[in-house]
C-alpha positions in Angstrom: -26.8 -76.5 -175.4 -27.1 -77.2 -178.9 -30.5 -77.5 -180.6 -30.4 -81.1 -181.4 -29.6 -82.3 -177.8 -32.5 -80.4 -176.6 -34.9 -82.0 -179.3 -33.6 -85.4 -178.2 -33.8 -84.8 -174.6 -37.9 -84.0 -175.3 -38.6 -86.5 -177.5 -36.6 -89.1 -174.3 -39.7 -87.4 -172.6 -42.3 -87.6 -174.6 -41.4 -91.6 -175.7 -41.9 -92.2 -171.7 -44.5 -90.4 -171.2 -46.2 -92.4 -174.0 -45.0 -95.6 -172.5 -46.1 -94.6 -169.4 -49.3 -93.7 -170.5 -49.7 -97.1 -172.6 -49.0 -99.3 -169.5 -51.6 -97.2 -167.5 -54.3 -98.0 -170.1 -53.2 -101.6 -170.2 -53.9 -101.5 -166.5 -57.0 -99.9 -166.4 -58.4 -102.1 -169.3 -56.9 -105.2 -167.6 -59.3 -103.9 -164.7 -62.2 -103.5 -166.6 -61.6 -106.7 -168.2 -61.5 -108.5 -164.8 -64.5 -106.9 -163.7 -66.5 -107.7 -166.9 -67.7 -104.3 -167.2 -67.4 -104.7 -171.3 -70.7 -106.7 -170.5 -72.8 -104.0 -168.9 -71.5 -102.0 -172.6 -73.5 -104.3 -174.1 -70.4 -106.5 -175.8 -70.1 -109.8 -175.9 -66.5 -109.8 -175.5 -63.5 -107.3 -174.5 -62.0 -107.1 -178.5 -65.7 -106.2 -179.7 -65.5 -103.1 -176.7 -62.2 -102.1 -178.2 -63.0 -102.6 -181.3 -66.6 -100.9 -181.6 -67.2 -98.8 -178.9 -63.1 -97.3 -179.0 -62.6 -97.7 -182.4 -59.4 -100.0 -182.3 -58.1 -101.5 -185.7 -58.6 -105.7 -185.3 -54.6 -105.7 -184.7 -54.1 -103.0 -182.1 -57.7 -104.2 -180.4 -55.7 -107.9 -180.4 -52.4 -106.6 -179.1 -54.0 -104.3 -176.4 -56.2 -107.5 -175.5 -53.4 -109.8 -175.1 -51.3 -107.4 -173.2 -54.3 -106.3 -170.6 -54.4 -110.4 -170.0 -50.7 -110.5 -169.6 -51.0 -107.7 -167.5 -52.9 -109.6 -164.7 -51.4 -112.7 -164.9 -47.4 -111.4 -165.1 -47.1 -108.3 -162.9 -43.8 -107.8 -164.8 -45.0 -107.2 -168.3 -46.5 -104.0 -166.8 -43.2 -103.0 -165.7 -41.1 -104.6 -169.2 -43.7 -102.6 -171.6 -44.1 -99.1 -169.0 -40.2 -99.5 -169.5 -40.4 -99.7 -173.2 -38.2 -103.3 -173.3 -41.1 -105.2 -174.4 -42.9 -103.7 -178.0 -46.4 -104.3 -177.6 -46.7 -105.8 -181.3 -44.8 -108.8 -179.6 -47.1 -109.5 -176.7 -49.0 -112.0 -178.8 -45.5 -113.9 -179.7 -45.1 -114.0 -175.6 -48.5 -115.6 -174.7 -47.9 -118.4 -176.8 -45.2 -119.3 -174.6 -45.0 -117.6 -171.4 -46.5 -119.7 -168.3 -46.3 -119.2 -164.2 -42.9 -121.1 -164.1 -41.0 -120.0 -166.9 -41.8 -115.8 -166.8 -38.8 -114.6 -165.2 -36.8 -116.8 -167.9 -38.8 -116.3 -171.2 -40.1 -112.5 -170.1 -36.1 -110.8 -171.3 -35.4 -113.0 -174.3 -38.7 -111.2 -175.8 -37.2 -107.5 -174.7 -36.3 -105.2 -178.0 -37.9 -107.5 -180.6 -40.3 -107.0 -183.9 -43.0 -109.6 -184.1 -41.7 -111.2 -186.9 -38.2 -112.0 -184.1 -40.5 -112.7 -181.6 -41.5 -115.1 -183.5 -38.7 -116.9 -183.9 -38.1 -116.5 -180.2 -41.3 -118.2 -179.5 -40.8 -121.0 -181.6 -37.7 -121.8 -180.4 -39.4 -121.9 -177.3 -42.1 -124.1 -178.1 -41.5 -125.8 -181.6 -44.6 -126.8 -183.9 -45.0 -130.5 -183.6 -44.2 -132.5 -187.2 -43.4 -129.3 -189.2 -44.7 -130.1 -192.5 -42.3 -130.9 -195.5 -43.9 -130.8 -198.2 -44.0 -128.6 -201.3 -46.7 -127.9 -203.5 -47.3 -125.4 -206.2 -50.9 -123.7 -206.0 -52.7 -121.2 -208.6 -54.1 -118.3 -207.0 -57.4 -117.3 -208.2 -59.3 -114.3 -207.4 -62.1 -114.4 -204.7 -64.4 -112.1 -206.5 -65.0 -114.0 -209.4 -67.9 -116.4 -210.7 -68.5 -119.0 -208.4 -67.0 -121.9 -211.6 -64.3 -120.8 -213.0 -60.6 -122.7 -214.7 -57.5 -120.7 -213.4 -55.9 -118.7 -216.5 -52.3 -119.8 -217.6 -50.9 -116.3 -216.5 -52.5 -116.2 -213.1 -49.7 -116.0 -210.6 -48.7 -118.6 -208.8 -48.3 -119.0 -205.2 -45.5 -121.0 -203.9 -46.3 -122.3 -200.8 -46.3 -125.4 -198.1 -49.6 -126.5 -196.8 -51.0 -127.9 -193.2 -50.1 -131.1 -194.0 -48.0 -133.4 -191.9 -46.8 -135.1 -195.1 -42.7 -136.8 -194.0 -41.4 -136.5 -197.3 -41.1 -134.3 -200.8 -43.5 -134.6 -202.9 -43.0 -133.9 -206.6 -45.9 -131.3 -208.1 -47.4 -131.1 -211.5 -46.1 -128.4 -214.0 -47.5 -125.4 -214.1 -48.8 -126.3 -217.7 -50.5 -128.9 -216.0 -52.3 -127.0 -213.0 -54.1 -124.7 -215.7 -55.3 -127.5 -217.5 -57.0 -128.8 -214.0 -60.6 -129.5 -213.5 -62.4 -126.2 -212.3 -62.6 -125.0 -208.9 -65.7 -123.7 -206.9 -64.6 -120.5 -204.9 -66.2 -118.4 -202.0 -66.8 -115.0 -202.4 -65.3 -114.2 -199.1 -62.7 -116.2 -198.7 -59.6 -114.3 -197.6 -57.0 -113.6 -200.1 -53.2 -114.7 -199.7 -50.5 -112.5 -198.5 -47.3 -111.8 -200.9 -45.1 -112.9 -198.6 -44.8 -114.3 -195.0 -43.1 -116.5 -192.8 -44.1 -118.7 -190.1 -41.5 -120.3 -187.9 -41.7 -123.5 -187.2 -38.9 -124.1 -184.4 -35.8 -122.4 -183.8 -34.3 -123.3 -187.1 -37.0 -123.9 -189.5 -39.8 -122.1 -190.7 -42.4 -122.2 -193.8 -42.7 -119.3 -196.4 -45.2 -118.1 -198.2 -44.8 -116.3 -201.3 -46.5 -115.2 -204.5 -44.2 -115.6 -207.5 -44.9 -114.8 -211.3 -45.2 -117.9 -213.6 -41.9 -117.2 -215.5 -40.1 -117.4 -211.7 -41.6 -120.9 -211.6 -40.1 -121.4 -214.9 -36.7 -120.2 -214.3 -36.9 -122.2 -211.2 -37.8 -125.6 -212.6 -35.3 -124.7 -215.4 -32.6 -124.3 -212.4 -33.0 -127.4 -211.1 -32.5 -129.3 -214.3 -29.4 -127.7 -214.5 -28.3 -128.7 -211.1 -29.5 -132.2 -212.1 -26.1 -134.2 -211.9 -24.6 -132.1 -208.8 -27.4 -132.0 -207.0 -30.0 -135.0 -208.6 -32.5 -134.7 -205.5 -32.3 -131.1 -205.2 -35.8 -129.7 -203.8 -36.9 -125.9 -204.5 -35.0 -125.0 -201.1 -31.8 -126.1 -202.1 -32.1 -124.4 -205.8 -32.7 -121.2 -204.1 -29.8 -121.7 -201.2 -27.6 -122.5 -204.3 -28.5 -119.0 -206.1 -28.4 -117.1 -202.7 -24.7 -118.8 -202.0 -23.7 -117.5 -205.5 -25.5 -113.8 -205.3 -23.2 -113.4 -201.8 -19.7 -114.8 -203.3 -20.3 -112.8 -206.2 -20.7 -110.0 -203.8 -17.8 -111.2 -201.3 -15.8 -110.7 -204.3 -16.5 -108.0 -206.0 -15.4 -106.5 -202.2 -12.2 -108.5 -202.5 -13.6 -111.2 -199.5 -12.5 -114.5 -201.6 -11.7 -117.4 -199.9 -7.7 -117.6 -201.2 -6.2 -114.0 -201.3 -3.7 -113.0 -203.7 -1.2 -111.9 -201.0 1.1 -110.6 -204.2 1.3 -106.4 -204.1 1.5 -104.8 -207.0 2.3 -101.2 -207.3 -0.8 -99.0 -207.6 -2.0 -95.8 -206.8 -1.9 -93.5 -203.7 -5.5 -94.0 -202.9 -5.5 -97.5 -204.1 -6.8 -100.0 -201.2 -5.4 -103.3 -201.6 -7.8 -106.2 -201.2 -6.0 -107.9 -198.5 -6.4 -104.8 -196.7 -9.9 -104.4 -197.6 -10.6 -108.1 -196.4 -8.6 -107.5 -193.2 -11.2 -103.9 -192.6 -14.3 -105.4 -193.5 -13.7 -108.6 -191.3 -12.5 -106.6 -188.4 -15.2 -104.3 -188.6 -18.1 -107.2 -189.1 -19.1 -105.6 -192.2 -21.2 -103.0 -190.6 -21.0 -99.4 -190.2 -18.8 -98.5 -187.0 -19.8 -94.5 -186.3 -20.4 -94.3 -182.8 -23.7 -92.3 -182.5 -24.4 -89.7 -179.7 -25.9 -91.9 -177.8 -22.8 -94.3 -177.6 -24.3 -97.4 -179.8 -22.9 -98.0 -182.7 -24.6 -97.3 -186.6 -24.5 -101.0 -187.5 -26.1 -99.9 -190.8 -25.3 -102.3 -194.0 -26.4 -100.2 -196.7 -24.0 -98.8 -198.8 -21.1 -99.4 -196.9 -17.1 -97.6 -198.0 -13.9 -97.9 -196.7 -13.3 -94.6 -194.8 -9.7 -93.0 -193.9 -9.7 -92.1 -190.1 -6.8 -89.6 -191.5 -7.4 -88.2 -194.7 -6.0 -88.7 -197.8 -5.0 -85.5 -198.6 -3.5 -84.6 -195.5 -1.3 -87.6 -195.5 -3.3 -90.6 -194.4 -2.3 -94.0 -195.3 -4.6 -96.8 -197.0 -3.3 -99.2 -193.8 -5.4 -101.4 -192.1 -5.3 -99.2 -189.0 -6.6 -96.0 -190.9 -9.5 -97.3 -192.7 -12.7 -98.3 -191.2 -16.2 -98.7 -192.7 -18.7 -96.6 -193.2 -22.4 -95.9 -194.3 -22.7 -93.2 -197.3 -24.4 -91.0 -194.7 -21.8 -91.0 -191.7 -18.6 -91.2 -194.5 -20.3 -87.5 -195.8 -20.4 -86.5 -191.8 -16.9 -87.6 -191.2 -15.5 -85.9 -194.6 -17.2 -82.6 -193.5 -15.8 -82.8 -190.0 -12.3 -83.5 -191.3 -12.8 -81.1 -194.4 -15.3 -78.5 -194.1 -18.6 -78.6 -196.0 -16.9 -76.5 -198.6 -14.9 -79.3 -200.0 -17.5 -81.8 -199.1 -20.6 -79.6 -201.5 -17.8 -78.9 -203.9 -17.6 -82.7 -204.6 -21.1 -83.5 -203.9 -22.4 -84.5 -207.7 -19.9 -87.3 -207.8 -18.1 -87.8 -204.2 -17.9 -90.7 -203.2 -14.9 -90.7 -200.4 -12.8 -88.1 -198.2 -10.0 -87.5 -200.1 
């Protein structure tokens, strides 16, 4: 038996003895909590216990909270989490929506998922009632200054939608015009923004928050105007769709994906891959690596994807459809030294880029 399978088949152990172990603390605290023996600690409430007197973070003390009440009101979290399907960073995505009724339902479509898809999940579930749709632009100022101050021209700005239920756009001053506002009074402790987040609002919409430089904003407006006859009414959203749609055709094509293939072959090189054939790969293989890992999923990575030859170049492989599938960089290297020997692969390694 080979090293690495034995290093896998411990760490299979040791991940369930850790979920095992989490699911029996989730127990015991959801125990503790039902008894209200975080009271006779002297707490006033089961997140202060876990937070001062076992030295959770405010996160984990929330996640292990929420999951302990899960716990004893759904026997079958204990089992989904002890199981590893359900990630405990996702528990608090699950009590937003998860009721008596609706468990067995809800409980798998939460199994496998970050927080941030959990979130989604949960507010397709249970969709936020009038979304708002306006968008306003906002100078950030920092909290730790004087208590008057006017916001700087080159403070950043953040870009972001506020709780309002507001049923229309709403056209914002310039940012010219925002530094020249009236000053505002701020509190030492108020919290400071993130740099980016996203809050979903239903199953297809959600509200992002993101801190942008002034010349972004600039560029932005400036984008707009340009898009002023094709698109008069355009909002911020549909400026930065338009870019994104143009970024991925630029892409598509530069992989030879264009809508209206030049079917015409012209005589090229042996290791030349034609572009219908390179359209035909990467929409066959879903544009995602395809090396089967050991434990019989597939890579799936998109990162620095090639075109692979299943039979080598050089020992007489053609560039066909059937012979070529994609790749990451790291499994096309594994597949050339299988095929070839590390030899040819470390002889190439400054500037190889495919198997031959």
């Amino acid at each position: 038996m080979d090293i690495a399978t034995e290093f896998t088949k411990r760490l299979v152990e040791l991940l369930r003895s850790e979920r095992h172990a989490m699911a029996e603390f989730l127990v015991a605290l959801a125990e503790f909590d039902k008894r209200g023996l975080w009271r006779e600690r002297g707490h006033t409430s089961l997140f202060s216990f876990l937070r001062r007197e076992l030295g959770l973070s405010a996160g984990a003390a929330q996640y292990r909270k929420t999951a302990a009440e899960l716990v004893q009101r759904y026997p079958a979290v204990e089992g989904a989490l002890r199981d590893g399907k359900l990630c405990l960073s996702s528990v608090c995505e699950l009590a937003k929506v998860v009721t008596t009724e609706n468990c067995a339902e809800i409980l798998p479509r939460f199994y496998g998922l970050s927080s941030r898809d959990a979130a989604e999940v949960a507010a397709s579930i249970r969709p936020v009632e009038n979304p708002p749709r306006r968008e306003v632009v906002v100078p950030v100022r920092a909290a730790s200054v004087p208590s008057a101050v006017t916001a700087p021209a080159a403070e950043p700005i953040l870009f972001r939608a506020p709780e309002l239920n507001v049923p229309g756009r709403v056209e914002v001053a310039a940012p010219e015009e925002l530094a020249r506002s009236e000053p505002v009074e701020l509190r030492a402790g108020s919290p400071a923004a993130r740099p980016s987040s996203v809050d979903w609002l239903d199953g297809d919409q959600a509200r992002m928050h993101l801190t942008v430089s002034k010349a972004f904003l600039k560029k932005l407006d400036a984008a707009r105007n340009a898009l002023s006859h094709s698109m008069p009414d355009a909002s911020r959203e549909d400026v930065l769709e338009a870019a994104l749609d143009l970024l991925l055709d630029d892409r598509a094509r530069r992989k030879g994906l264009t809508a209206r293939p030049q079917m015409k072959v012209r005589p090229s090189k042996p290791n030349h891959i034609p572009a219908r054939v390179r359209r035909e790969v990467w929409a066959r293989d879903g544009g995602r690596c395809t090396f089967v890992l050991a434990s019989g999923e597939r890579c799936g990575s998109t990162h620095r994807l090639e075109l692979d030859h299943v039979v080598p170049l050089a020992r007489g492989g053609a560039s066909t459809a059937d012979n070529l599938r994609i790749r990451c960089r790291g499994h096309n290297l594994e597949e050339a030294r299988r095929a070839l020997g590390d030899a040819v692969v470390d002889a190439y390694a400054g500037g190889w880029r495919r198997p031959g």
